[in-house]
N, C-alpha and C positions, 0 to 999 in steps of 0.2 A: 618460555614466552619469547617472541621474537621482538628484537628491537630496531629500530632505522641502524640501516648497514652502517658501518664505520667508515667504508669505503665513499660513501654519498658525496657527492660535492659541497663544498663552503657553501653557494647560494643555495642549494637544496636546505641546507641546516639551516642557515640565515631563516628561512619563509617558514619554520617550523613554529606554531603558535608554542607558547610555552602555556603549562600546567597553571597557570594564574592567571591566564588569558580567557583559557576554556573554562576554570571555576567563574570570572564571571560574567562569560556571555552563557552559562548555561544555568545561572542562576535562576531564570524565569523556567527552565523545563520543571524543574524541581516543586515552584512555586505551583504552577501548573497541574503538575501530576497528584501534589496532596490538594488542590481541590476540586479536582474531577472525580479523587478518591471519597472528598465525601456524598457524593450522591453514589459512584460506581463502585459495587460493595466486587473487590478483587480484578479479576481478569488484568492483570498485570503484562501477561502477552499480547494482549491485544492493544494496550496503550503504549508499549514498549513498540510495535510494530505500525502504529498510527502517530508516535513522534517522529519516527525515523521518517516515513513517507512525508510528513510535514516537511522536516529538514533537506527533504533531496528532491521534493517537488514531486511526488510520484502521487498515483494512484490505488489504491486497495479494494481489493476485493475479501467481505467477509463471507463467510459460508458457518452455517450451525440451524438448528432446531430454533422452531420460535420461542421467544421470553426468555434469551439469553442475555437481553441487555445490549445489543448491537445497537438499534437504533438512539440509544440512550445515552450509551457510551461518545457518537459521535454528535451528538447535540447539546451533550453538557461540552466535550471540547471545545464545542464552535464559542458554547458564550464565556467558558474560561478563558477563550483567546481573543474576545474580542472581535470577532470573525463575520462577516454576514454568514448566512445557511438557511439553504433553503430544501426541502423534502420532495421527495416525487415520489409517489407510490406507482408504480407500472402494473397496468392488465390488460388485456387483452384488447381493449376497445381505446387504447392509449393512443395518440399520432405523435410524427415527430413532428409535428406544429406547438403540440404541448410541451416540449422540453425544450427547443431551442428559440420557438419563437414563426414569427412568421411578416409576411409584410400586409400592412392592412389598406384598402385603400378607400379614400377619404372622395366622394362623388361631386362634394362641393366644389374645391379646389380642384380634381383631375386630376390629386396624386397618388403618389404610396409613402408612406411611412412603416419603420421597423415597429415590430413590437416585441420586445427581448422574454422571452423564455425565463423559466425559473433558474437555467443552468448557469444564467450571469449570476455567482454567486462565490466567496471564498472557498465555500465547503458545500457540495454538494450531496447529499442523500439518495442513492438511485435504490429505492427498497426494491427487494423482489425484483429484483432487473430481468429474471428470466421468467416472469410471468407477460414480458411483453413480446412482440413479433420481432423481427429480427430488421426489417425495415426501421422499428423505434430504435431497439440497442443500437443501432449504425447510425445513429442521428448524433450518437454522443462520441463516435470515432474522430472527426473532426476537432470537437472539444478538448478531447482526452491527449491529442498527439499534438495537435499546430496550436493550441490552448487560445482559439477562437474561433468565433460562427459564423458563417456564410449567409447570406440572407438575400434573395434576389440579387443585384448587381452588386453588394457591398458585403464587406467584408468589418465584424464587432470585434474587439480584442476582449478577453474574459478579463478580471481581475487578476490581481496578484499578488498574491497565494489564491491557485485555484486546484483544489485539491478533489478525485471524485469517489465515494467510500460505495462504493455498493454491498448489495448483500442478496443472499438467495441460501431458498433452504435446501439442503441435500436431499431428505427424503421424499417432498414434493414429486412426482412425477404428471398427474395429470393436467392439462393445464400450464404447461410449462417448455420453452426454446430455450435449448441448450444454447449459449453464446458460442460462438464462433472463435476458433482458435489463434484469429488476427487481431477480434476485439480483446480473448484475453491475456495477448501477449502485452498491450498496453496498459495493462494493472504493474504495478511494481511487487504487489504482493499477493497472494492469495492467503488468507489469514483462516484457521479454523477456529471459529470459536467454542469450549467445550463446558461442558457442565460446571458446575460453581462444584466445593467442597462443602462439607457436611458443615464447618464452621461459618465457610462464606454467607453459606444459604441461611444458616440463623440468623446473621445479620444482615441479609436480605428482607426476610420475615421481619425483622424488629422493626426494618425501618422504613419497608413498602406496605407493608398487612395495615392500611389506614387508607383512609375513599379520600387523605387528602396529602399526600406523602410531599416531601420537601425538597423538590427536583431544579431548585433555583441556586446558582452560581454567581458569583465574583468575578467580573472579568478580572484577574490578574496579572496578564499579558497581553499584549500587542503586537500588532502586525511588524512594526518596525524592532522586535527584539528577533522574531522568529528571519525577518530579513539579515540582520548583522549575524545572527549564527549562522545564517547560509554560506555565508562568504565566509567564514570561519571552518566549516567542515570543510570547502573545496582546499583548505591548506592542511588537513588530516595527511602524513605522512605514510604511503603506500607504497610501500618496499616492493622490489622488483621481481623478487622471493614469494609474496604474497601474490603480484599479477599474474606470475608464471602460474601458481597454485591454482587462481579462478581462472583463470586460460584451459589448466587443465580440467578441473571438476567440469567445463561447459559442454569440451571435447568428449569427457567420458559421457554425457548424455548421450551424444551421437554415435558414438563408437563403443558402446559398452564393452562389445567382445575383445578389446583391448586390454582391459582388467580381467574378465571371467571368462570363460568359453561359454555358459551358460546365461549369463546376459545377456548375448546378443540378441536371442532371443525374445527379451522380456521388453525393449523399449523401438515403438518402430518411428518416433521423432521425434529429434533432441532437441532444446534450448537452442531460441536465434543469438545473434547476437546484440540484441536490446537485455537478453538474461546476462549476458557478461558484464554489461555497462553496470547494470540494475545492481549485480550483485559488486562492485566497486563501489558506486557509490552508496550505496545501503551501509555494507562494511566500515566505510568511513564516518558515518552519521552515527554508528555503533559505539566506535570508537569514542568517538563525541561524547554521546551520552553520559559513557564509564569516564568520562574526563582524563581520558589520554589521547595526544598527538598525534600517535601514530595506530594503525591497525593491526592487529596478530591473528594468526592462523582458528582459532579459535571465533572471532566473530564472522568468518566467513561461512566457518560450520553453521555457527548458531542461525544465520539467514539461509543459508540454501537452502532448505526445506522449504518455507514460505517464497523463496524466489523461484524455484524449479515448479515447484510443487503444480502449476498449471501450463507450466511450459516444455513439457514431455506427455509423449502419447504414447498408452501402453499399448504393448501386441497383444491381438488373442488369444497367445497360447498365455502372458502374465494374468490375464483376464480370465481363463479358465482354469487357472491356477489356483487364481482368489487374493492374486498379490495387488497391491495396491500402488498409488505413486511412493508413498511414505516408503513402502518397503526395499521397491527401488530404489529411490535416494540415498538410503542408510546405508543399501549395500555398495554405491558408486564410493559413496563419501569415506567408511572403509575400507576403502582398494586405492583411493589418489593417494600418492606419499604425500604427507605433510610436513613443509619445509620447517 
């Protein structure tokens, strides 16, 4: 396991939070996590990858089959946190007057007045986001990156914490706009959510098989705890060792045949660098969570897959191979030496 260099400077050391500090500003994730657990029977990755985006300000994108609990999983959050949250279901006959608002004007008077959208919200819900045109999904580009809306001549600032969780389901095809590879480079995550286990799902069954199931929460945390952690992970301890590391893993994206001769092959665009940023500060917020200071080689691993995972575009020959992003990554992440 790697630890903060020896070599660091005094004030580098100095600003390092110590282990009693992060036990307890990270007391409410804890509080948090076992009561979202009682309505959210498992999926552990997926609340592990929706704290983290909490804490670094990012965006998620879920992907899975229907009635895996995505929608459910991010609306028991919103009221365990205390959070507003509001839903948008997207399809086809959707506008982007519907999500971000529009201005209305009033004949009496001879003006305009805004009228704010649902996306003024902490936590926003974009279900099915690729079931809408591409003109709607680029309604939320503005949201998503300057984190406020344009609106005839003025300009709204969103809340804060404004976090946006979409979802879409893989096997869909008909009926369905692929997002664009600028909108999903402004997700922080791409998340896959995957079947329950044979245990989990019993105790799914035991406690959803009722016409009136028990899907109400405790706010247990607040906005002003999830702010003091913020500014507590930008002081997580990020060895120079570990920057060099995701410097490299971003680079193998783009230059695979650098590691394989056969790679090169396999990836025809790598990771910008908003995946470098992402995957820093993600790493950090990791950290956090496991209530250590600093970052180790290892929680870089454990995110690059949800951090690349939408941020690389296979070639055709990986695509009639039958290889997947997943399979690329594993074999990039294999080949970077780990410091």
């Amino acid at each position: 396991m790697t630890v903060p260099s020896v070599s660091s400077s005094a004030a580098v050391s100095a600003d390092l939070p110590s282990a009693e500090l992060i036990a307890n500003h990270s007391r409410w994730l804890g509080e948090l996590r076992r009561e979202v657990a009682r309505v959210v029977v498992g999926q552990e990755h997926l609340m592990d990858r929706l704290l983290v985006a909490l804490l670094t300000n990012g965006h998620v994108l879920l992907e899975g089959v229907p009635g895996l609990a995505k929608t459910l999983a991010v609306r028991t959050l919103s009221g365990a946190l205390h959070a507003s949250f509001k839903r948008i279901q997207f399809t086809p006959d959707l506008l982007p007057a519907d999500v971000v608002g529009t201005m209305v004007y009033h004949p009496k008077e001879g003006t305009f007045s805004p009228r704010l959208g649902p996306v003024f919200a902490n936590l926003v819900l974009a279900d099915e986001i690729n079931r809408a045109p591409a003109k709607v999904q680029s309604a939320l580009l503005e949201a998503m990156q300057e984190r406020q809306v344009t609106l005839g001549d003025s300009t709204h600032a969103l809340p804060d914490p404004f976090m946006v969780l979409a979802t879409q389901n893989p096997i869909d095809q008909e009926g369905t706009y692929t997002l664009p590879e600028a909108q999903l480079d402004r997700f922080l995550f791409k998340v896959r959510v995957v079947y329950p286990s044979a245990a989990e799902e019993r105790q799914v069954l035991d406690a959803m098989a009722t016409s009136a199931p028990k899907l109400s929460v405790n706010a247990v945390a607040n906005l002003e705890d999830l702010r003091a952690s913020r500014a507590l992970v930008n002081q997580i301890h990020l060895d120079d060792k570990i920057r060099d590391y995701i410097v490299s893993i971003i680079h193998a994206t783009r230059d695979p045949g650098s590691l394989a001769s056969h790679l090169k092959l396999l990836v025809r665009c790598g990771a910008s660098p908003r995946g470098t940023i992402n995957l820093a500060l993600a790493s950090r917020a990791l950290a956090f969570l496991k209530g250590r200071h600093f970052v180790v080689p290892q929680d870089v691993k454990d995110l690059a897959p949800d951090i690349l995972r939408h941020r690389i575009l296979l070639s055709y020959e990986a695509q009639a191979e039958g290889m997947g992003s997943e399979e690329v990554i594993q074999q990039l992440l294999e080949r970077v030496p780990v410091p």
